[in-house]
Gaussian input, Z-matrix of N, CA and C with variables (Angstrom, degrees):
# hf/3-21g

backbone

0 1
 N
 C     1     B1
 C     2     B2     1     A1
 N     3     B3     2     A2     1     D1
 C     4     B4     3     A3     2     D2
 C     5     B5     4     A4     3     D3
 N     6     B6     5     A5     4     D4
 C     7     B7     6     A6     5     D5
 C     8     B8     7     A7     6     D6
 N     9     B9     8     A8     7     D7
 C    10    B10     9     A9     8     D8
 C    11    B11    10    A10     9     D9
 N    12    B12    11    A11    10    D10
 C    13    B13    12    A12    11    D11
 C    14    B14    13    A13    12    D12
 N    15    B15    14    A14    13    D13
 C    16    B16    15    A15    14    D14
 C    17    B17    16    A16    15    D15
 N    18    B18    17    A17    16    D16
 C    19    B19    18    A18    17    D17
 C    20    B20    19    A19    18    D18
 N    21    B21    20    A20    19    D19
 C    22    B22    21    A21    20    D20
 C    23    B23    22    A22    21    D21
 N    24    B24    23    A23    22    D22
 C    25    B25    24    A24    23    D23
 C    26    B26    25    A25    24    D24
 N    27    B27    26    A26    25    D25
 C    28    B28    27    A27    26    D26
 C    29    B29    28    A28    27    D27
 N    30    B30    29    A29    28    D28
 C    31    B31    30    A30    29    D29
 C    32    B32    31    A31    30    D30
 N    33    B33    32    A32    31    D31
 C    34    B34    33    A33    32    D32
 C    35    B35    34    A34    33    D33
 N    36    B36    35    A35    34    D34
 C    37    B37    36    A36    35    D35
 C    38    B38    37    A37    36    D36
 N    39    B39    38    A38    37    D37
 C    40    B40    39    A39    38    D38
 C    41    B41    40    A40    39    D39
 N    42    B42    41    A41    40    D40
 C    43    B43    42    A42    41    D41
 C    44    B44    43    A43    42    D42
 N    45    B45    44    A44    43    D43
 C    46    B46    45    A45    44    D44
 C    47    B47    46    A46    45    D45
 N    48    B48    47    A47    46    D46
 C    49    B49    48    A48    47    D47
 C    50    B50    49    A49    48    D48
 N    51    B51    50    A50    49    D49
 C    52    B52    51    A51    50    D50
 C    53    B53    52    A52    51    D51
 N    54    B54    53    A53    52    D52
 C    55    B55    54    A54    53    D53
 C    56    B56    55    A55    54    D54
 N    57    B57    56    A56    55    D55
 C    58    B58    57    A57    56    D56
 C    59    B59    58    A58    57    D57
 N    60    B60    59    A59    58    D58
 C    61    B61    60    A60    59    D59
 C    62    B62    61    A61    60    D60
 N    63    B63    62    A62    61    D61
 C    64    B64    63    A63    62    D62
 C    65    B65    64    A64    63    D63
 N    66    B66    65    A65    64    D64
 C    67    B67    66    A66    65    D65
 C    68    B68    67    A67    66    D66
 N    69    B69    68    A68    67    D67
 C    70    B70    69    A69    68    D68
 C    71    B71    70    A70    69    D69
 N    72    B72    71    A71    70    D70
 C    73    B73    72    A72    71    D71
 C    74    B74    73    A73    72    D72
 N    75    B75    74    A74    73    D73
 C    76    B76    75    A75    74    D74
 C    77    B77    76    A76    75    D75
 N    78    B78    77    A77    76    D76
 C    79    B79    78    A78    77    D77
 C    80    B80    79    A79    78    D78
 N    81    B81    80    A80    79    D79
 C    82    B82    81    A81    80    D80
 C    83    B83    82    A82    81    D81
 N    84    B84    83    A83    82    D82
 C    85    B85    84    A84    83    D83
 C    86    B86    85    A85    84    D84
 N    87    B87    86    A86    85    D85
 C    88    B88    87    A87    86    D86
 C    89    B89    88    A88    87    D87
 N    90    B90    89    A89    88    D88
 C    91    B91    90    A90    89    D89
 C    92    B92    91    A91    90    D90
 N    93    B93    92    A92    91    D91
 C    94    B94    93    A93    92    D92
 C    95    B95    94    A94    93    D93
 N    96    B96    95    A95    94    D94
 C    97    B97    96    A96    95    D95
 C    98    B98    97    A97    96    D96
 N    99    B99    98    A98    97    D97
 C   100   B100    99    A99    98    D98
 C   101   B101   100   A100    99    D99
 N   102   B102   101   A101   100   D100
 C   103   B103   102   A102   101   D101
 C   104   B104   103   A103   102   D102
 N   105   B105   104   A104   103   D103
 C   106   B106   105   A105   104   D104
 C   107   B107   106   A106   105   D105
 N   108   B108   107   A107   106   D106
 C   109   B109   108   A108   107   D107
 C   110   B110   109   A109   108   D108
 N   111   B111   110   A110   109   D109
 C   112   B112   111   A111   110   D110
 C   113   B113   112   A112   111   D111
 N   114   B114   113   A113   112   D112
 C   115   B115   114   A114   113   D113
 C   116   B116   115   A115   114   D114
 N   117   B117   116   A116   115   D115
 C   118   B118   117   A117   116   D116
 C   119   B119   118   A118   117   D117
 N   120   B120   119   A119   118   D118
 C   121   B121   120   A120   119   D119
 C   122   B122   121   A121   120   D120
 N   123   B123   122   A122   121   D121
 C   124   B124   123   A123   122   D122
 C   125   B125   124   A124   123   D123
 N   126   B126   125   A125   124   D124
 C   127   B127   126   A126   125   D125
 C   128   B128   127   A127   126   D126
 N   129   B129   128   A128   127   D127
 C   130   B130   129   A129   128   D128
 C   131   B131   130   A130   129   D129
 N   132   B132   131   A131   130   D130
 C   133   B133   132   A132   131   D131
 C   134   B134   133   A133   132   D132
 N   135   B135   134   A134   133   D133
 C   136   B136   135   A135   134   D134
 C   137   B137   136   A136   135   D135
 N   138   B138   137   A137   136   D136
 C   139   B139   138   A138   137   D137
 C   140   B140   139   A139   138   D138
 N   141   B141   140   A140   139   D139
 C   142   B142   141   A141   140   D140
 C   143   B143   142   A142   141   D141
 N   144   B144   143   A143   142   D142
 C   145   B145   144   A144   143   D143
 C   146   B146   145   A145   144   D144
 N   147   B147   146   A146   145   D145
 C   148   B148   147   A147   146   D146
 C   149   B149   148   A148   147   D147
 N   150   B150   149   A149   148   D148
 C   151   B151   150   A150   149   D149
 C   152   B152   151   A151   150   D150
 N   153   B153   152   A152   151   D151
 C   154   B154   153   A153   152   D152
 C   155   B155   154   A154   153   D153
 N   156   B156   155   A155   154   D154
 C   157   B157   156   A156   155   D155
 C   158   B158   157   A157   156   D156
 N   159   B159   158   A158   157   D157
 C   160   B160   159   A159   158   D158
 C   161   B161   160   A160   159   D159
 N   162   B162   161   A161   160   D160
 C   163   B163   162   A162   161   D161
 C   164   B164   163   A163   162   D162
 N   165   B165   164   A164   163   D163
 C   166   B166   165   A165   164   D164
 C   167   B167   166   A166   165   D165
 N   168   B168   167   A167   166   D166
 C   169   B169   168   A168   167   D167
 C   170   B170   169   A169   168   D168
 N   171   B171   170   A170   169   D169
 C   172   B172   171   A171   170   D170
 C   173   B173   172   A172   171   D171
 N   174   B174   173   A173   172   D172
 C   175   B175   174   A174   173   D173
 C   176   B176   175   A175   174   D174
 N   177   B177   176   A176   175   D175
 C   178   B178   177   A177   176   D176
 C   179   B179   178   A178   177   D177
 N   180   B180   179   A179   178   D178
 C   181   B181   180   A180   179   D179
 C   182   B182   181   A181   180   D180
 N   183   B183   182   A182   181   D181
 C   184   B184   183   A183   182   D182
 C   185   B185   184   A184   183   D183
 N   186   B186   185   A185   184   D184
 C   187   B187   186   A186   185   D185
 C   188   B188   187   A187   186   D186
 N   189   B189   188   A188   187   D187
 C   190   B190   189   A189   188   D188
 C   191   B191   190   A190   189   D189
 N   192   B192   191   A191   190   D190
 C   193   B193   192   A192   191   D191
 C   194   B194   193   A193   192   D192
 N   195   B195   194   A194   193   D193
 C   196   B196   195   A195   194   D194
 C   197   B197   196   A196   195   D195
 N   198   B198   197   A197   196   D196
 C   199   B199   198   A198   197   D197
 C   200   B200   199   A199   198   D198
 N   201   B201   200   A200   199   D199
 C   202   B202   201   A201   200   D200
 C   203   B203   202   A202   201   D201
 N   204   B204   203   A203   202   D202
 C   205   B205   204   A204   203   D203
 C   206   B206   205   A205   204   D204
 N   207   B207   206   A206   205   D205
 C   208   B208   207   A207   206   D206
 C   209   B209   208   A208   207   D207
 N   210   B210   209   A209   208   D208
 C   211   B211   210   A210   209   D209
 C   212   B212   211   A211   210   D210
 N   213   B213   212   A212   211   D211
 C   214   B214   213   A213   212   D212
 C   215   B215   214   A214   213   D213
 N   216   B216   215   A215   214   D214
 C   217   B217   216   A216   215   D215
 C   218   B218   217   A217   216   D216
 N   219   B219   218   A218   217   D217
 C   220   B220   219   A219   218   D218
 C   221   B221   220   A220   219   D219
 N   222   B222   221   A221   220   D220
 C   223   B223   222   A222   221   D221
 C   224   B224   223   A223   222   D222
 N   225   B225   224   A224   223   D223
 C   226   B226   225   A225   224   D224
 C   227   B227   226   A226   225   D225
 N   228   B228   227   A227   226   D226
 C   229   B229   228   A228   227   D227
 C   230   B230   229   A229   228   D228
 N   231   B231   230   A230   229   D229
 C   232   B232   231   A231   230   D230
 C   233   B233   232   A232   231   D231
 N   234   B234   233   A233   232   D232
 C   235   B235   234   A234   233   D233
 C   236   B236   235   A235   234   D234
 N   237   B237   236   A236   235   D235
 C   238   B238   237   A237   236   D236
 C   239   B239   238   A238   237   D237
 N   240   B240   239   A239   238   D238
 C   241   B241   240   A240   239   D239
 C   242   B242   241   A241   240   D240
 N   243   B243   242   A242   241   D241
 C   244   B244   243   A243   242   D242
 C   245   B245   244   A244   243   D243
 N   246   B246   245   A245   244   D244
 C   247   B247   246   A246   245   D245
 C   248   B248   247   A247   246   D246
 N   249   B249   248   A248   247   D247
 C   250   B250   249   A249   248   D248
 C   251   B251   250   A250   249   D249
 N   252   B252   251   A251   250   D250
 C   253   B253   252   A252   251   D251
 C   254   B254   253   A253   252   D252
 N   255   B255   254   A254   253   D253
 C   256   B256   255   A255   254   D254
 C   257   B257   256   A256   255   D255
 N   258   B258   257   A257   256   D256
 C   259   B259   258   A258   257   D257
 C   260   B260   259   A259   258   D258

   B1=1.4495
   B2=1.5288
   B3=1.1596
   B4=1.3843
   B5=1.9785
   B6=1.4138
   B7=1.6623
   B8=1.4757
   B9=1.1869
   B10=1.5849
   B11=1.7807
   B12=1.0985
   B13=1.0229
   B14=2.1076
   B15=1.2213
   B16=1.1732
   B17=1.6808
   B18=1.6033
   B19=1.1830
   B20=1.2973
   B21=1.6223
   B22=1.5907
   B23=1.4856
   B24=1.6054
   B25=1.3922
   B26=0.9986
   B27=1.7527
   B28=1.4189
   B29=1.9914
   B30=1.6381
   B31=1.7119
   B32=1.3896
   B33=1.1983
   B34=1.7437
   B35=1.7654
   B36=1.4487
   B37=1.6503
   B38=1.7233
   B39=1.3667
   B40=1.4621
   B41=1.4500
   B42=1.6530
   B43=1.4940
   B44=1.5143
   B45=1.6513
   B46=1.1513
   B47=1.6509
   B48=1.2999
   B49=1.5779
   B50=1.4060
   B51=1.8564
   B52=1.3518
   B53=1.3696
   B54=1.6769
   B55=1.6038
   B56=1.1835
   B57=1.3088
   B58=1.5346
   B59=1.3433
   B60=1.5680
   B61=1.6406
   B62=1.3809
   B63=1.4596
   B64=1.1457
   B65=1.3831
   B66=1.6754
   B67=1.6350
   B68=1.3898
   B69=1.8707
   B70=1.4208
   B71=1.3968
   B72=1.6257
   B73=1.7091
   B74=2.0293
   B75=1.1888
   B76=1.6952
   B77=1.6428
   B78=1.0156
   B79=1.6694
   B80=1.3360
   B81=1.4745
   B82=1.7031
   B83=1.6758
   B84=1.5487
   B85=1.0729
   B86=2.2048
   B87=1.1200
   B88=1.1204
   B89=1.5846
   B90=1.5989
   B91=1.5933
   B92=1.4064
   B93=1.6244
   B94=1.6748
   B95=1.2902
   B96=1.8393
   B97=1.0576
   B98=1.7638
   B99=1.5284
   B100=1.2805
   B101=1.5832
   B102=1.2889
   B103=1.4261
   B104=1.5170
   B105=1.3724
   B106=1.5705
   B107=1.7307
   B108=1.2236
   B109=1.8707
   B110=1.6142
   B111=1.3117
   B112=0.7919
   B113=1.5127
   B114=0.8206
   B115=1.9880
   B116=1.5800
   B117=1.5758
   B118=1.1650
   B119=1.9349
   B120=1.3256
   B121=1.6282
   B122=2.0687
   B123=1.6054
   B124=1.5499
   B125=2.0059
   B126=1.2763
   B127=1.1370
   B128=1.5433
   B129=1.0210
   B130=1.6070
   B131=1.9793
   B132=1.5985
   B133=1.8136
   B134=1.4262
   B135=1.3964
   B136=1.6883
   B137=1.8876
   B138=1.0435
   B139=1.6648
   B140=1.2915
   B141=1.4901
   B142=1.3060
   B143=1.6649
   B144=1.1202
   B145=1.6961
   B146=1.6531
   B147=1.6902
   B148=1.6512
   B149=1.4939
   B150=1.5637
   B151=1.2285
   B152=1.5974
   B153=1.6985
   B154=1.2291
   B155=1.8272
   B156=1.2284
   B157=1.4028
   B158=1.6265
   B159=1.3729
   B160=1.2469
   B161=1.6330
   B162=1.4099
   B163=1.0201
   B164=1.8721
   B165=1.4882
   B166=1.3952
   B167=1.3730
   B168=1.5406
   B169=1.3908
   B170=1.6063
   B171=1.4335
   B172=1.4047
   B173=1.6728
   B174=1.5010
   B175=1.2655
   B176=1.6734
   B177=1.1050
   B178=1.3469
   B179=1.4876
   B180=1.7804
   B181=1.3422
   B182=1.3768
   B183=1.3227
   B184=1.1738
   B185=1.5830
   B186=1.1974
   B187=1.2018
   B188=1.4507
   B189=1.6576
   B190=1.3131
   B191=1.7856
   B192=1.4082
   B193=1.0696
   B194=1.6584
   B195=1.7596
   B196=1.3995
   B197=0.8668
   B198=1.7072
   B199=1.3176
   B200=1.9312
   B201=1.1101
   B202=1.2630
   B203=1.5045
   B204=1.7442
   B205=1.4186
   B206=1.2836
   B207=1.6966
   B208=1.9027
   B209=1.8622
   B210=0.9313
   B211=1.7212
   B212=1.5694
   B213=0.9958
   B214=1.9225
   B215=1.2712
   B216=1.1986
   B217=1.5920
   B218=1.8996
   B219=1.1661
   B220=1.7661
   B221=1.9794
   B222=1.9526
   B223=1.5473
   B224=1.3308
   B225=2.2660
   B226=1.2724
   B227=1.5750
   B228=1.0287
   B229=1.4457
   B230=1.2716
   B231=1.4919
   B232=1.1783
   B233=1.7188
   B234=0.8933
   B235=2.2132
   B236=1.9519
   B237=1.0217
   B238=1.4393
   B239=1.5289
   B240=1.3298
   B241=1.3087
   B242=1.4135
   B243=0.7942
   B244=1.7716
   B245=1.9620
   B246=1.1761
   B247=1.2055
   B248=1.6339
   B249=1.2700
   B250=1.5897
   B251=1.4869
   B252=1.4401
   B253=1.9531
   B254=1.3384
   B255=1.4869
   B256=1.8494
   B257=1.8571
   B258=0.9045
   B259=1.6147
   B260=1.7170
   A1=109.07
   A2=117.27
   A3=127.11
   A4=110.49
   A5=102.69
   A6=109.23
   A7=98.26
   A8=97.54
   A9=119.00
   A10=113.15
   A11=123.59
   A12=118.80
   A13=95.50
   A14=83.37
   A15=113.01
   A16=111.98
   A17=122.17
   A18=107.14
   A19=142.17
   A20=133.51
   A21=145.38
   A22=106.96
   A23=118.99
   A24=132.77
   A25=110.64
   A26=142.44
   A27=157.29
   A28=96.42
   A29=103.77
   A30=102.59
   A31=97.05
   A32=130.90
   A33=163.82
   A34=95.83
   A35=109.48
   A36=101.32
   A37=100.04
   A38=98.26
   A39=109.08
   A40=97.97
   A41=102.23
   A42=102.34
   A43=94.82
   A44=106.76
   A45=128.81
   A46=107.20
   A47=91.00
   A48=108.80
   A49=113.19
   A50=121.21
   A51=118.90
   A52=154.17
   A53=82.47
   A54=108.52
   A55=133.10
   A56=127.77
   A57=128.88
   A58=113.94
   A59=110.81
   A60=119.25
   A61=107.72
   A62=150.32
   A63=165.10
   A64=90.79
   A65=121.85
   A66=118.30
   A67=105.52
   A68=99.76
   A69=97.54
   A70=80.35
   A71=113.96
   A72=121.76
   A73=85.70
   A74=93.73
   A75=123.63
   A76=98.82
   A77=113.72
   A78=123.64
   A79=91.13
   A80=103.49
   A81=119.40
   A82=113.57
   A83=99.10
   A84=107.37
   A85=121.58
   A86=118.27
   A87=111.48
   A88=125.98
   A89=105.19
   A90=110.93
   A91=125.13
   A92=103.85
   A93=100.46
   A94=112.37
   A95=126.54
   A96=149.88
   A97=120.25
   A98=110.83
   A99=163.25
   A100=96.12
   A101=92.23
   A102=129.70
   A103=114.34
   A104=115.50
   A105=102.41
   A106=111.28
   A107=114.24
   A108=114.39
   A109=96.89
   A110=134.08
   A111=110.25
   A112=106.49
   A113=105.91
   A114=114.49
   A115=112.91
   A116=123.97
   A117=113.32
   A118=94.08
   A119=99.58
   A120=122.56
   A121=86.83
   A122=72.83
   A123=70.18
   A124=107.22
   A125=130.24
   A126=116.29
   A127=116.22
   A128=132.50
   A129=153.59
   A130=113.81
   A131=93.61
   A132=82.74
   A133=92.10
   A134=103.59
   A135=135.16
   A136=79.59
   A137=127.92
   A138=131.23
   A139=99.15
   A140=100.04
   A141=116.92
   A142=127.15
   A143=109.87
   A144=142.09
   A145=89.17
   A146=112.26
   A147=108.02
   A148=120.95
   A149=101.65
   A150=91.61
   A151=104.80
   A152=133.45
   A153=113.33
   A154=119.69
   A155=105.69
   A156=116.03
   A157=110.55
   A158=114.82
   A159=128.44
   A160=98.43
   A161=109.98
   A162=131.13
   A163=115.24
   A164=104.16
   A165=123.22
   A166=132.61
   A167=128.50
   A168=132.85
   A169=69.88
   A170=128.06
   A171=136.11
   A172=122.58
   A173=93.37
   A174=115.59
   A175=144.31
   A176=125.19
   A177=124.56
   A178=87.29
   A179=115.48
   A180=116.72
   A181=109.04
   A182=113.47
   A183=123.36
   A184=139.71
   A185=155.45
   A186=136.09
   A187=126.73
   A188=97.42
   A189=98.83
   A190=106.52
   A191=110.79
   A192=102.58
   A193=104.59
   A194=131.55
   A195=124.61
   A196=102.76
   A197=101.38
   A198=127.73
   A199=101.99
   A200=116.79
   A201=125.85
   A202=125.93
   A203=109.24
   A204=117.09
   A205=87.16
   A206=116.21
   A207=128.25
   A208=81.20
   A209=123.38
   A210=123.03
   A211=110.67
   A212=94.03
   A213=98.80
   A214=105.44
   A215=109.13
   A216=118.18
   A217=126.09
   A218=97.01
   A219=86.55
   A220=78.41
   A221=89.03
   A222=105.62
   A223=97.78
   A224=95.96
   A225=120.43
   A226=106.40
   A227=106.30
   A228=114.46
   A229=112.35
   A230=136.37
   A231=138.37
   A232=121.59
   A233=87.65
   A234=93.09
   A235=95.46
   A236=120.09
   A237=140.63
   A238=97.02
   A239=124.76
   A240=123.48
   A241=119.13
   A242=139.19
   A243=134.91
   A244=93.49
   A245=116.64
   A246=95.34
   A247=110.91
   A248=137.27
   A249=115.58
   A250=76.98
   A251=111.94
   A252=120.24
   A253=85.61
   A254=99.51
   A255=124.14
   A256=102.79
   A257=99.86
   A258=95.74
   A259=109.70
   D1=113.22
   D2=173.49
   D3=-54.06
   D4=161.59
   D5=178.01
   D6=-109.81
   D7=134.77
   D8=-173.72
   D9=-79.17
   D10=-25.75
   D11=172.89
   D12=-158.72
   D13=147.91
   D14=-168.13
   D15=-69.89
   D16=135.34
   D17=-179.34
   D18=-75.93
   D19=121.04
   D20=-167.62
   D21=-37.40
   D22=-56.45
   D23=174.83
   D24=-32.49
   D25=-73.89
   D26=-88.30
   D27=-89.72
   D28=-17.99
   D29=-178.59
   D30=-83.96
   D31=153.54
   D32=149.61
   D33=-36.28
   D34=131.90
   D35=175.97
   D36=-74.26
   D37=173.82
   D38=-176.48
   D39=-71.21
   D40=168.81
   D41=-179.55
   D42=-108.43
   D43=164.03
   D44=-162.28
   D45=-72.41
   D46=121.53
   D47=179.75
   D48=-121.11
   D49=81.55
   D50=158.55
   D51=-45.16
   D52=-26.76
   D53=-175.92
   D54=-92.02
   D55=118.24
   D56=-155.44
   D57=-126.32
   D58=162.90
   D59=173.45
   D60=-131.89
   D61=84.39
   D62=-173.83
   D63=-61.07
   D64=101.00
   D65=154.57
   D66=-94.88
   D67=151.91
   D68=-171.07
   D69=-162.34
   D70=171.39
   D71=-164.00
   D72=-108.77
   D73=154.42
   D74=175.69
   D75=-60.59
   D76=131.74
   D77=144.92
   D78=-26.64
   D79=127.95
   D80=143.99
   D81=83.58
   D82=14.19
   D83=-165.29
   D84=-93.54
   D85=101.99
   D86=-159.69
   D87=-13.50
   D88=-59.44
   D89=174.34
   D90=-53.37
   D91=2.87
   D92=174.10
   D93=-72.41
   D94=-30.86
   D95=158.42
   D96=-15.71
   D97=-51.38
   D98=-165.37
   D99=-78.28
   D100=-100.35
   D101=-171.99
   D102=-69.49
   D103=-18.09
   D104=167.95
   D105=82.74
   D106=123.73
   D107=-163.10
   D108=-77.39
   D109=31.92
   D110=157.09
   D111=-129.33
   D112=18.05
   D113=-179.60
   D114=-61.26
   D115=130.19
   D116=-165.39
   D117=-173.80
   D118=120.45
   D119=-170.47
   D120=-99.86
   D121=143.52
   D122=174.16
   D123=-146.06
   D124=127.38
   D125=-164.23
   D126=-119.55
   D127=122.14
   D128=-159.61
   D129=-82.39
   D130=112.69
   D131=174.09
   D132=-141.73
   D133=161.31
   D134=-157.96
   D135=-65.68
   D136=-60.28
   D137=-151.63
   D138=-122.14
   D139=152.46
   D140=167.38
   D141=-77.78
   D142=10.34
   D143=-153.26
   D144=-114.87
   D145=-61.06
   D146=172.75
   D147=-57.37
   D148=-51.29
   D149=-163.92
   D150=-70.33
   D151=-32.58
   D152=-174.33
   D153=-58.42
   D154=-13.68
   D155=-177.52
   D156=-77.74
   D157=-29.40
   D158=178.05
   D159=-67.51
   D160=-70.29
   D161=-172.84
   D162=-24.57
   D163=-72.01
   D164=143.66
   D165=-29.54
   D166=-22.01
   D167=-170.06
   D168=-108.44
   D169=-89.14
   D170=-177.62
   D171=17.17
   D172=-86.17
   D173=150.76
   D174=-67.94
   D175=28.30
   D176=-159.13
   D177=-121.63
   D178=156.92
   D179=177.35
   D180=-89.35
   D181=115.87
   D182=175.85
   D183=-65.43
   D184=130.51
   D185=-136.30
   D186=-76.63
   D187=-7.47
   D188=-179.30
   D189=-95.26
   D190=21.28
   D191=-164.55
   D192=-80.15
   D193=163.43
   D194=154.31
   D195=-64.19
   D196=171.38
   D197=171.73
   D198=-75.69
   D199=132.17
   D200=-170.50
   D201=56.93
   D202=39.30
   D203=173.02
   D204=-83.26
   D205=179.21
   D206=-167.93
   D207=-145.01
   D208=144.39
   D209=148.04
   D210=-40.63
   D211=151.75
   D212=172.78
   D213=-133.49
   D214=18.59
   D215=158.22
   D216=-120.47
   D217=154.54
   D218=-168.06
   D219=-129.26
   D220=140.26
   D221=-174.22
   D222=-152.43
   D223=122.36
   D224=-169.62
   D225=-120.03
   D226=118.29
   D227=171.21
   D228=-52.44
   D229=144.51
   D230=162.99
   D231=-163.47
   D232=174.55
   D233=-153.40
   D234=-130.74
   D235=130.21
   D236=172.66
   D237=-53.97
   D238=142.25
   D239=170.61
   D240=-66.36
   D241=129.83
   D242=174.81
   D243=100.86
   D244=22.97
   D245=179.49
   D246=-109.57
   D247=167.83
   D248=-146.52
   D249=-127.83
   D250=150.60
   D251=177.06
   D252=-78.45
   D253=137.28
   D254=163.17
   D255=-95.08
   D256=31.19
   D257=-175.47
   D258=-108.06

């Protein structure tokens, strides 16, 4: 008897990613309206080496930006408890 659908399991779990970048909107910022003041994306890398590189692209003014645009996002580095510095 053949299997009808194939098993969900059969991939490797992800590997452990301590390292984080908590995005979240500015005080006072219209899309809190929207999005609610407690809205907050948060993104996961294996090293603290990735994510500062993220971090850096993340935040950097981008070229299409105006002259006197500000980010309207605020980005906090952060580390899982129990996780050990690779630095």
């Amino acid at each position: 008897m053949g299997i009808s659908n194939a098993q969900n399991l059969n991939a490797p779990l992800p590997a452990l990613r301590p390292y984080g970048i908590r995005v979240s909107l500015r005080p006072g910022d219209p899309f809190r309206k929207l999005l609610g003041d407690d809205w907050s994306r948060t993104h996961w890398y294996a090293t603290s080496e990735l994510r500062d590189a993220a971090l850096a692209d993340m935040s950097r003014k981008h070229e299409y930006s105006r002259a006197g645009d500000a980010p309207a996002l605020t980005f906090v580095p952060i580390q899982e408890p129990g996780a050990h510095s690779d630095r």
